[in-house]
NUTORRO-664389 format. One record per residue (C-alpha): residue in one letter; y, x, z. Coordinates in nm, 4 decimals. Layout:
BEGIN
+------+----------+----------+----------+
: code :        y :        x :        z :
+------+----------+----------+----------+
:    a :        Y :        X :        Z :
...
+------+----------+----------+----------+
//
This chain:
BEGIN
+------+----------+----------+----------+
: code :        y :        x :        z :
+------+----------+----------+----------+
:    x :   9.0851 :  12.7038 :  11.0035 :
:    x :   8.7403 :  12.7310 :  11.1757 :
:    x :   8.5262 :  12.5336 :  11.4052 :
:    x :   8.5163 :  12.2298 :  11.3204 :
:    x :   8.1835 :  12.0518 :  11.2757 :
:    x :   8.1928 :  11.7861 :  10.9600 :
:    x :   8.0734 :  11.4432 :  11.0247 :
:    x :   7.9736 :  11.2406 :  10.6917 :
:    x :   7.8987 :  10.9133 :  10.9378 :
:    x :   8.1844 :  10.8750 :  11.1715 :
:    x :   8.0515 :  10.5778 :  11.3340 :
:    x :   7.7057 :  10.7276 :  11.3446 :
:    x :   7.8226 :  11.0288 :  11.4857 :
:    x :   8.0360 :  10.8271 :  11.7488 :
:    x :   7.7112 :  10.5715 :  11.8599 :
:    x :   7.5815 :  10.5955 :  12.2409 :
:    x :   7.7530 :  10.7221 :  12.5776 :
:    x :   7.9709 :  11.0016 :  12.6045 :
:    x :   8.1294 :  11.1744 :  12.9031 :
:    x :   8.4684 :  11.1976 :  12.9102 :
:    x :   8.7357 :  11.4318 :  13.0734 :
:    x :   9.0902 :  11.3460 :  13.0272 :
:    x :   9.4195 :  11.5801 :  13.1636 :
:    x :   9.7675 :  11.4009 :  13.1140 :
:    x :  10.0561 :  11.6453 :  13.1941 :
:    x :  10.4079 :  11.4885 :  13.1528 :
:    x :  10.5699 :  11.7831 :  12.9681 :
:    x :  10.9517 :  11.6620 :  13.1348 :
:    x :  10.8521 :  11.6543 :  13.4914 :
:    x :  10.5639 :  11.8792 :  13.5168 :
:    x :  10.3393 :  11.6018 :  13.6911 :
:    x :   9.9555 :  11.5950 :  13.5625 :
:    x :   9.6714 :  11.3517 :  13.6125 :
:    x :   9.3389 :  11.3590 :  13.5727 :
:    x :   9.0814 :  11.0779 :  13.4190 :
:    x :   8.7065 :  11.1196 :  13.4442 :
:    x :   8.4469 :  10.8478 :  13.3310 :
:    x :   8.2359 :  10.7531 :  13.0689 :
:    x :   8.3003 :  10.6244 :  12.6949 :
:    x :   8.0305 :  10.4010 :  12.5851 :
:    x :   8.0708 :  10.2949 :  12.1423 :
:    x :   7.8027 :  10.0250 :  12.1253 :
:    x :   7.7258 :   9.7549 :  11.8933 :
:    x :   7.9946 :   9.4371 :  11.8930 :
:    x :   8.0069 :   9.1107 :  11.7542 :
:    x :   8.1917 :   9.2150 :  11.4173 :
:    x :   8.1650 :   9.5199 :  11.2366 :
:    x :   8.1963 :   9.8991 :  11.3459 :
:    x :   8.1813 :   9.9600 :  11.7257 :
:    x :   8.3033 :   9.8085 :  12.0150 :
:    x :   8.4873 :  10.1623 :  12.2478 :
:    x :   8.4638 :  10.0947 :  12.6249 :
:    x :   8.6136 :  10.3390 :  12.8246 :
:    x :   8.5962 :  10.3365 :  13.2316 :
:    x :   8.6509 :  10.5841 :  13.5002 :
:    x :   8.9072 :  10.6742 :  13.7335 :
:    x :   9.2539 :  10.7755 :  13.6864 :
:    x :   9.4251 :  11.0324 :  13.9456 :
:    x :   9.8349 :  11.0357 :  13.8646 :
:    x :  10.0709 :  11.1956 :  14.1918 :
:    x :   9.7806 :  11.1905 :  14.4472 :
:    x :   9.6872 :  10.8337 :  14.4019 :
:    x :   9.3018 :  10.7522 :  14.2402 :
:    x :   9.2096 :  10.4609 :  14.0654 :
:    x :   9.0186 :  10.2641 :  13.8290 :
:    x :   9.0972 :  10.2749 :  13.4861 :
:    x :   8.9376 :  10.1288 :  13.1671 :
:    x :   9.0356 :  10.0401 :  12.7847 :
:    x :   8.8762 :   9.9010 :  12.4744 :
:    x :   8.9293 :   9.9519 :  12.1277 :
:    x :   8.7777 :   9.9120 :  11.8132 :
:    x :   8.5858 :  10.1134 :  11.5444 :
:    x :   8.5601 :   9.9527 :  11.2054 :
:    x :   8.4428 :  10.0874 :  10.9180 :
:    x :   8.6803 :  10.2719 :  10.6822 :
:    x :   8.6748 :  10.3323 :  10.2885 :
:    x :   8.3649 :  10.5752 :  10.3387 :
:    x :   8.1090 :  10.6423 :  10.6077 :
:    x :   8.3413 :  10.9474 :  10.7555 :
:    x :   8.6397 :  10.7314 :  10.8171 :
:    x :   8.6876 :  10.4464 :  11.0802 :
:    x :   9.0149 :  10.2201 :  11.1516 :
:    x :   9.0326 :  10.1916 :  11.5261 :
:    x :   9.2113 :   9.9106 :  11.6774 :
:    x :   9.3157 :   9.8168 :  12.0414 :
:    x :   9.1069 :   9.5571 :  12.2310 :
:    x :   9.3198 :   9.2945 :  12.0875 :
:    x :   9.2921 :   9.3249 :  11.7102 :
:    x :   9.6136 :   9.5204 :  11.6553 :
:    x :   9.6345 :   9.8262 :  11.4222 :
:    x :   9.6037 :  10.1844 :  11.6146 :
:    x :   9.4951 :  10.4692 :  11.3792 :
:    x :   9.2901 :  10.5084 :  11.1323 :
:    x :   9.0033 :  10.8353 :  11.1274 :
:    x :   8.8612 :  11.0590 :  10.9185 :
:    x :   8.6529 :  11.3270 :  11.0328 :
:    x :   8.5190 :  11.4363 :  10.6868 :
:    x :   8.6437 :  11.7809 :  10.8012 :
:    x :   8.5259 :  11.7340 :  11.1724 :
:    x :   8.9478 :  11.7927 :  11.2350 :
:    x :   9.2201 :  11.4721 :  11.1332 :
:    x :   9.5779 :  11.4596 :  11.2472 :
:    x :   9.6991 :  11.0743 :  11.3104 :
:    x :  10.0517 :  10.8816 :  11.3992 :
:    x :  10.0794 :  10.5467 :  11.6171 :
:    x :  10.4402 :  10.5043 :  11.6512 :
:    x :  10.4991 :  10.2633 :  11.9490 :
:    x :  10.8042 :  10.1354 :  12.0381 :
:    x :  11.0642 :  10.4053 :  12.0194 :
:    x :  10.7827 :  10.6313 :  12.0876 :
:    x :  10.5214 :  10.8367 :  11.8598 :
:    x :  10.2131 :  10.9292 :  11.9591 :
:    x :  10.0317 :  11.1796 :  11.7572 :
:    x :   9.6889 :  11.2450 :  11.7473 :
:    x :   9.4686 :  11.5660 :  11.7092 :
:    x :   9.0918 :  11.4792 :  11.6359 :
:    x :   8.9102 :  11.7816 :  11.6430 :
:    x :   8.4968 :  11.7728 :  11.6165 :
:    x :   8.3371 :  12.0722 :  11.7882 :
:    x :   7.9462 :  12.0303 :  11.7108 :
:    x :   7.7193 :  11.7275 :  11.7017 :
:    x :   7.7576 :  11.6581 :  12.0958 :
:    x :   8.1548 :  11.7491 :  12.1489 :
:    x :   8.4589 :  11.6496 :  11.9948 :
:    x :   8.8211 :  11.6605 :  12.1613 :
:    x :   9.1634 :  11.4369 :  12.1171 :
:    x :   9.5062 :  11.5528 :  12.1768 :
:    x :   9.7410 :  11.3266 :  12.1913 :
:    x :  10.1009 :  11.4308 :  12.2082 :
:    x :  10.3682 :  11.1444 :  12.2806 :
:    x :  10.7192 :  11.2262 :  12.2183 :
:    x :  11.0350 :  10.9702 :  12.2596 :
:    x :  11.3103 :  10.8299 :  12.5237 :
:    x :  11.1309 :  10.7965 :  12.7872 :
:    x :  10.8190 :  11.0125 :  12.7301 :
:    x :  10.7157 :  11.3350 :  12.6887 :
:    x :  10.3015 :  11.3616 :  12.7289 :
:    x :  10.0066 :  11.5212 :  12.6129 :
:    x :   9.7049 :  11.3331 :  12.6591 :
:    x :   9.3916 :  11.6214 :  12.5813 :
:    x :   9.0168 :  11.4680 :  12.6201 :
:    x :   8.7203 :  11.5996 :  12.5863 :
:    x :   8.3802 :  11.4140 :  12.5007 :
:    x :   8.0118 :  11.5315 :  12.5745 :
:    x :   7.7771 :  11.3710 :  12.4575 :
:    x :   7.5161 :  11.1717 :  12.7454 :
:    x :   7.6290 :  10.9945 :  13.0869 :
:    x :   7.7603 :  11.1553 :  13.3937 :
:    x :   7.4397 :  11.2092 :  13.5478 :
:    x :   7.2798 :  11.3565 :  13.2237 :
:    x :   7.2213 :  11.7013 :  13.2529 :
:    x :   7.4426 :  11.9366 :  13.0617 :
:    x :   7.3200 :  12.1551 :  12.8161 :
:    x :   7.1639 :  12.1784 :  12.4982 :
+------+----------+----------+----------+
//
């Protein structure tokens, strides 16, 4: 495999404001969304950083706002991170020694299976595919890094 871009400081790497473009297609009734915003991984009163995500969310014609927060600690070496939700709770963990790490949440009766793939220093991508009863999603994002209004490019 090619492409990927190493990163020996994962939470380095992830510090500042990225831009984020999110499609959601439900793979069982052919219905996709669309979330646009901005991630911001800033400094927090523990360890690691503190994720805040916010944008808007469009699923079956209807737009609204949409946020989350999670949780980037440190991991056994500067390329790995354990993220957590807002509330403490295990999520994943990360390692992006290779710039590319494959990850399981099970939740519920569900599985959700992450794709981490780092393009260069100011992209990186997550595809999340969630399988189970009463789901069948992928989730694909893309980060760049700098705000919405930042100009685009090198």
């Amino acid at each position: 495999m090619g492409g990927f871009w190493p990163v020996p400081e994962v939470l380095t790497y992830l510090a500042g404001s990225w831009r984020v473009d999110r499609s959601v297609r439900d793979l069982a009734s052919g219905e996709a969304g669309h979330f646009s915003g901005t991630t911001v991984f800033g400094p927090w009163d523990g360890e690691g950083l503190l994720h805040q995500e916010s944008g808007t969310f469009t699923w079956q014609g209807v737009t609204r706002p949409a946020e989350r927060t999670l949780r980037f600690l440190p991991g056994t070496s500067a390329a790995e991170a354990e993220v957590r939700f807002g509330d403490g709770r295990f999520f994943h963990d990360l390692n992006l020694t290779t710039g590319h790490h494959i990850t399981d949440h099970p939740c519920a009766a569900d599985l959700y299976r992450g794709e981490f793939t780092v393009l260069d220093e100011h992209h990186w991508r997550t595809v999340w595919r969630v399988g189970g009863p009463t789901k069948d999603l992928v989730l694909t994002t893309e980060y760049a890094r700098g705000t919405p209004d930042a100009p685009r490019g090198g």
